[in-house]
TIMI-560417 format. One record per residue: residue number from 1; residue in one letter; y, x, z of N, C-alpha, C, O in turn. Coordinates in steps of 0.02 Angstrom, whole numbers. Last residue first. Layout:
VOKOL	NUM	a	Y	X	Z	Y	X	Z	Y	X	Z	Y	X	Z
...
***
This chain:
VOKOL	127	x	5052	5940	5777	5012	5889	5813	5036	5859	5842	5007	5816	5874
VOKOL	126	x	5083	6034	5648	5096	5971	5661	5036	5943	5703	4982	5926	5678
VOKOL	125	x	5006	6114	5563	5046	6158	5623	5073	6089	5665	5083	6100	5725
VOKOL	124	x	4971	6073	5448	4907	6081	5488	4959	6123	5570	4934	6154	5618
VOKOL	123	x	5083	6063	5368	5048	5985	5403	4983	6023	5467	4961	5996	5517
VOKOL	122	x	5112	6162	5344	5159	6128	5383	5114	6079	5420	5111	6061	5479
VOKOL	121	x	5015	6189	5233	5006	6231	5280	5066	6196	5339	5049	6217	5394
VOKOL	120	x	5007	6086	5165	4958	6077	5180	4965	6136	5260	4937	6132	5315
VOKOL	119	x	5136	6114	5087	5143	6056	5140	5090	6052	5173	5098	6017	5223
VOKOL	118	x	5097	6246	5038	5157	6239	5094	5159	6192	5120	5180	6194	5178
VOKOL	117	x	4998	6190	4952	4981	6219	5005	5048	6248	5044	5030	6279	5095
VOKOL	116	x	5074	6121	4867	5012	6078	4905	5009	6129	4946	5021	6104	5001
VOKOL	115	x	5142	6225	4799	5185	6182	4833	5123	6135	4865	5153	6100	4906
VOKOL	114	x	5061	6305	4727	5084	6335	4798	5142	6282	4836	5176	6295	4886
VOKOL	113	x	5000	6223	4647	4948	6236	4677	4997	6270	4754	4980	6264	4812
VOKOL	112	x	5087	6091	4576	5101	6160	4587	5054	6168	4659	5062	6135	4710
VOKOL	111	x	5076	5968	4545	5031	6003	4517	5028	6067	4525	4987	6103	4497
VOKOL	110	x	5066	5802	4622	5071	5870	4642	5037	5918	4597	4975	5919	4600
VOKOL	109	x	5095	5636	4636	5044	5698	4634	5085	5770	4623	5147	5768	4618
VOKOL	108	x	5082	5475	4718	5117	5563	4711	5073	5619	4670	5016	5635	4686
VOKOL	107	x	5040	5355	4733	5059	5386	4673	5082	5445	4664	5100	5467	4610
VOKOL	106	x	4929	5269	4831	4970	5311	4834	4980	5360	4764	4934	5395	4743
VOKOL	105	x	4820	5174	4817	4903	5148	4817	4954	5218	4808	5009	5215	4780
VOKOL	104	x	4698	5203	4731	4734	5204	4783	4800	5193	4782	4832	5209	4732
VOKOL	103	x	4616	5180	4619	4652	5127	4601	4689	5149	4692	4709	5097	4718
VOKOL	102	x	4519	5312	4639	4537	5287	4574	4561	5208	4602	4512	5171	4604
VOKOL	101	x	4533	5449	4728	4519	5373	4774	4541	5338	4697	4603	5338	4697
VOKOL	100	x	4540	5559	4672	4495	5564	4712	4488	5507	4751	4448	5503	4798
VOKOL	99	x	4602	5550	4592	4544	5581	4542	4514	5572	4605	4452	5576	4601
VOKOL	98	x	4724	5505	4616	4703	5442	4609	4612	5473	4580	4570	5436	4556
VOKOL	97	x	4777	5610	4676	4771	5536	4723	4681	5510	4685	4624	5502	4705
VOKOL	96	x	4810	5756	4633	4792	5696	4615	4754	5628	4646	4699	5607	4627
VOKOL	95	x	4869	5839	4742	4870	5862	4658	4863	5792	4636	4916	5766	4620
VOKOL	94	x	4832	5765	4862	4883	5767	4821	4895	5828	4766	4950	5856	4766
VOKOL	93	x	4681	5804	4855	4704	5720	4855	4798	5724	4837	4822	5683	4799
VOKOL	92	x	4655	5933	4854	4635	5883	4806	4675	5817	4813	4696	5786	4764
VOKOL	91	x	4737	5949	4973	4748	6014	4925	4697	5930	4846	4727	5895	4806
VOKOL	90	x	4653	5890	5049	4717	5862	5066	4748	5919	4993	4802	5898	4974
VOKOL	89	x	4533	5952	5057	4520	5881	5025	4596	5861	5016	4606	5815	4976
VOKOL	88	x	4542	6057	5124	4539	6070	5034	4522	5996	5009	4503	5983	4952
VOKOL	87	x	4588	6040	5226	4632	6074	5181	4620	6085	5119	4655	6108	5073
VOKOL	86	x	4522	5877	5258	4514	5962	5282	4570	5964	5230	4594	5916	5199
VOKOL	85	x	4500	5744	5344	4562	5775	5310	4561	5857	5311	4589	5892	5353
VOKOL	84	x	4323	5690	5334	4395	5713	5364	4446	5750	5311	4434	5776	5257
VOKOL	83	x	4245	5545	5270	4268	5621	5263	4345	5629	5292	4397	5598	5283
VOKOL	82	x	4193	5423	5298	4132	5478	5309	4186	5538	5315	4177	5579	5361
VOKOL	81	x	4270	5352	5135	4249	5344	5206	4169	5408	5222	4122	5426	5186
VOKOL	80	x	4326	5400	5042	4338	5416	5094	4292	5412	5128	4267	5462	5153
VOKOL	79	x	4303	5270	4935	4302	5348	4901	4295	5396	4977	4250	5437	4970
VOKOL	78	x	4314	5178	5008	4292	5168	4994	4250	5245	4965	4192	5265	4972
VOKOL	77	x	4451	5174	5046	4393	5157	5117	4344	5190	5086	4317	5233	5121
VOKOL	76	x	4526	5162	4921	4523	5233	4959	4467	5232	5011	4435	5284	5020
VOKOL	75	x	4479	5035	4889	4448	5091	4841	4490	5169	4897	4462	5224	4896
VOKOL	74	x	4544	4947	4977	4492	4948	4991	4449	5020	4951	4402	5050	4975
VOKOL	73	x	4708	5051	5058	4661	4987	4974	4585	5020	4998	4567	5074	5020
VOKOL	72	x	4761	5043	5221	4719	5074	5173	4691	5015	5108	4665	4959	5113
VOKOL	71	x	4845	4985	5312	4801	4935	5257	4794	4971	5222	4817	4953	5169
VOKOL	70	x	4862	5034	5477	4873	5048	5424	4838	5009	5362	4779	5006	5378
VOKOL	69	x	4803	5004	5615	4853	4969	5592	4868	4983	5523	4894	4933	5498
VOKOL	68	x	4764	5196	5650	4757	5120	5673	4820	5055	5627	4877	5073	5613
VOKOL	67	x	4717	5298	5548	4762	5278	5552	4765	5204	5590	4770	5155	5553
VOKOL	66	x	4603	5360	5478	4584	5325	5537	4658	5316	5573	4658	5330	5632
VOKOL	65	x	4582	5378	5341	4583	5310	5347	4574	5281	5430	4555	5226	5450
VOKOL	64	x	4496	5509	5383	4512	5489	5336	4513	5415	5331	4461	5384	5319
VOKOL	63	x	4501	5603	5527	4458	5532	5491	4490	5524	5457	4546	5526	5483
VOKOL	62	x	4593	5744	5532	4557	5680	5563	4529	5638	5500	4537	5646	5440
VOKOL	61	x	4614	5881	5495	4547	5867	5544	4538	5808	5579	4503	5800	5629
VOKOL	60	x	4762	5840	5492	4742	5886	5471	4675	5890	5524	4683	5901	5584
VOKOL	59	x	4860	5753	5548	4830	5727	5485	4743	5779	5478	4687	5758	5464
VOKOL	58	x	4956	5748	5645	4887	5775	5659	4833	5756	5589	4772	5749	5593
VOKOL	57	x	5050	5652	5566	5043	5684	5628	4977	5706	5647	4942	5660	5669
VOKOL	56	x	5071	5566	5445	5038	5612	5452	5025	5674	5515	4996	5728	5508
VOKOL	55	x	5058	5370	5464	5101	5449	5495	5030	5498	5475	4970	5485	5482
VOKOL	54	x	5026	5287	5289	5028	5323	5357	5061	5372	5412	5095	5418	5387
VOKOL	53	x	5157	5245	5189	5098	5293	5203	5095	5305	5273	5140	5325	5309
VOKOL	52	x	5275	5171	5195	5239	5162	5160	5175	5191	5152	5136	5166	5111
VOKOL	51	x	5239	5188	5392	5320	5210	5322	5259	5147	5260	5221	5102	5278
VOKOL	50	x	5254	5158	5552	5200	5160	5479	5275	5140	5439	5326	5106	5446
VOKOL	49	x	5364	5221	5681	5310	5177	5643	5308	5198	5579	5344	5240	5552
VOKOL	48	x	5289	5365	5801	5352	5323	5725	5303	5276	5695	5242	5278	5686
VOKOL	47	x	5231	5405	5900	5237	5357	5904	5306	5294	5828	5335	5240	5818
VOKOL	46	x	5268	5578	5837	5230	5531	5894	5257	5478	5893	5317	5483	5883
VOKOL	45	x	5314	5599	5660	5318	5616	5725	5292	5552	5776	5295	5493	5761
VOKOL	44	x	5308	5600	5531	5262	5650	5544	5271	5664	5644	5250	5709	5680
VOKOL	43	x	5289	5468	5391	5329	5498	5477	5271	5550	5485	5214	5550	5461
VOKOL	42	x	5317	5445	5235	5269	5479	5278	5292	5494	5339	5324	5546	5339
VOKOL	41	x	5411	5415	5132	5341	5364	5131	5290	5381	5192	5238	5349	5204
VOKOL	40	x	5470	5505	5137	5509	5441	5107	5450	5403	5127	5463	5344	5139
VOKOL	39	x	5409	5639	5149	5447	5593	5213	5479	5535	5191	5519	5511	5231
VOKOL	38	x	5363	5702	5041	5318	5641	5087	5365	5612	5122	5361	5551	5125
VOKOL	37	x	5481	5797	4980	5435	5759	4941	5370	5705	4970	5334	5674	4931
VOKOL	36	x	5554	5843	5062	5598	5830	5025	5539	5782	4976	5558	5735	4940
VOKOL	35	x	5477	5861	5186	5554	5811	5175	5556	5784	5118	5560	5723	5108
VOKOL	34	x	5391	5953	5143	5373	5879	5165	5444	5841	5168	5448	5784	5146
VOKOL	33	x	5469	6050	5110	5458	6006	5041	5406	5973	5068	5363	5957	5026
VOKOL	32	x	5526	6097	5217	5555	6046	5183	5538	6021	5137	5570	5976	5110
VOKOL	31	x	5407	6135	5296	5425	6089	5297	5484	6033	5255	5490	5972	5256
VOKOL	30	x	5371	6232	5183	5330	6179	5205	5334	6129	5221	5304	6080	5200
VOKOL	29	x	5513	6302	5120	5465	6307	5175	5420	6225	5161	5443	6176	5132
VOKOL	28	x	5562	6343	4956	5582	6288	5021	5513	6301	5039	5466	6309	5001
VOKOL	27	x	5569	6435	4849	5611	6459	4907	5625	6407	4961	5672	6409	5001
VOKOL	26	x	5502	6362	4772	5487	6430	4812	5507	6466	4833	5486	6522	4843
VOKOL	25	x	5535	6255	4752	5495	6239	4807	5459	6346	4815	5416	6374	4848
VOKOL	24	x	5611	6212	4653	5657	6224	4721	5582	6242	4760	5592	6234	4821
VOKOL	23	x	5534	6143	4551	5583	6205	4544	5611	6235	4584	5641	6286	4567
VOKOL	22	x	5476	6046	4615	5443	6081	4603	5473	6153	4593	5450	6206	4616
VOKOL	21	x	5564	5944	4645	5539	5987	4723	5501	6032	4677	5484	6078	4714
VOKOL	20	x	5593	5914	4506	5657	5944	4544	5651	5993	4598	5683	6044	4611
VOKOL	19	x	5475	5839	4483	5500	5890	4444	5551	5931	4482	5540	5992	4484
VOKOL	18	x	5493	5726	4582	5440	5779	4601	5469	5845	4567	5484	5895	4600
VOKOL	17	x	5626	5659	4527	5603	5691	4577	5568	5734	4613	5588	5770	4658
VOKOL	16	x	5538	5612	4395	5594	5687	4400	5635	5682	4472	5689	5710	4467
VOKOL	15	x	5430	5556	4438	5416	5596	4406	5492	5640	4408	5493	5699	4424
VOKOL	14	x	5516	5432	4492	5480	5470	4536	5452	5551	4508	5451	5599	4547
VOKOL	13	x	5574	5396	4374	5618	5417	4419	5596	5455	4490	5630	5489	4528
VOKOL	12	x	5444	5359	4304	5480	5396	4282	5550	5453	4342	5562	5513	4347
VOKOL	11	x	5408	5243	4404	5367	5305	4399	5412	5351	4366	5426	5397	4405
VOKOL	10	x	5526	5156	4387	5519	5175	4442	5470	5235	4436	5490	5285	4466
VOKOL	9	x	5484	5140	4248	5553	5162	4260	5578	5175	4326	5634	5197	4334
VOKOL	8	x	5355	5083	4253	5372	5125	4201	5432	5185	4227	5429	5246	4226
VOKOL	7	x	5406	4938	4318	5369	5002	4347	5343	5049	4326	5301	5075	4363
VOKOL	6	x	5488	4910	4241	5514	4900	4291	5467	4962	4333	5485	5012	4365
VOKOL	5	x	5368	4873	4128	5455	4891	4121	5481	4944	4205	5486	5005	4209
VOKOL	4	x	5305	4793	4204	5287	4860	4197	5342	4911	4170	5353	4969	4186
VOKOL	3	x	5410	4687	4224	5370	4726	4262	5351	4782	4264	5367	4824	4306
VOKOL	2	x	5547	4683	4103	5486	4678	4135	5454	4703	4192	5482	4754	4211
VOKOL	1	x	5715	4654	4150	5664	4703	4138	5597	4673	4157	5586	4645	4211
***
């Protein structure tokens, strides 16, 4: 398989994953559709190491990119820098990553307005 082949067919398999938390997600709490849809890539507890995404532990009213040790892409530093993680930037950034950091590493998006705000509302109870 080609590459893009290859990463065609990894986005695809990510796409009916999301599809799946989307149909289940109004009868799953906050926290499980952080399970079931960040925790592959996201720790949310004291001292866990760095996943593929930062820990989101206190995500909620910090520095954007102030994750010690983490290799943020230079185009999120970039789109970011200056702005905290409020609820309506974390409500924008996963609907769509990339409308709000254009070449960021992170590929999730999110289009169900009440599934961003069950993880937005979990994440802000998390310190």
């Amino acid at each position: 398989m080609l590459p893009t082949q290859k990463t065609f067919a990894i986005a695809l398999g990510f796409a009916a994953v999301l599809s799946a938390g989307v149909a289940s997600a109004q009868s799953a709490s906050g926290e499980d559709l952080f399970k079931q849809q960040c925790a592959a890539c996201h720790a949310i507890q004291k001292d866990a190491p760095q996943g593929m995404g930062p820990n989101l532990l206190g995500v909620v009213g910090r520095p954007a990119g102030a994750v010690a040790g983490f290799p943020h892409s230079k185009e999120f530093k970039t789109a970011l820098k200056g702005k905290s993680w409020s609820p309506e930037l974390l409500d924008k950034w996963l609907e769509n990553p990339q409308k709000v950091a254009k070449g960021t590493y992170m590929m999730y998006h999110q289009p169900d307005a009440g599934v961003r705000s069950a993880i937005i509302e979990y994440l802000k109870n998390t310190k």
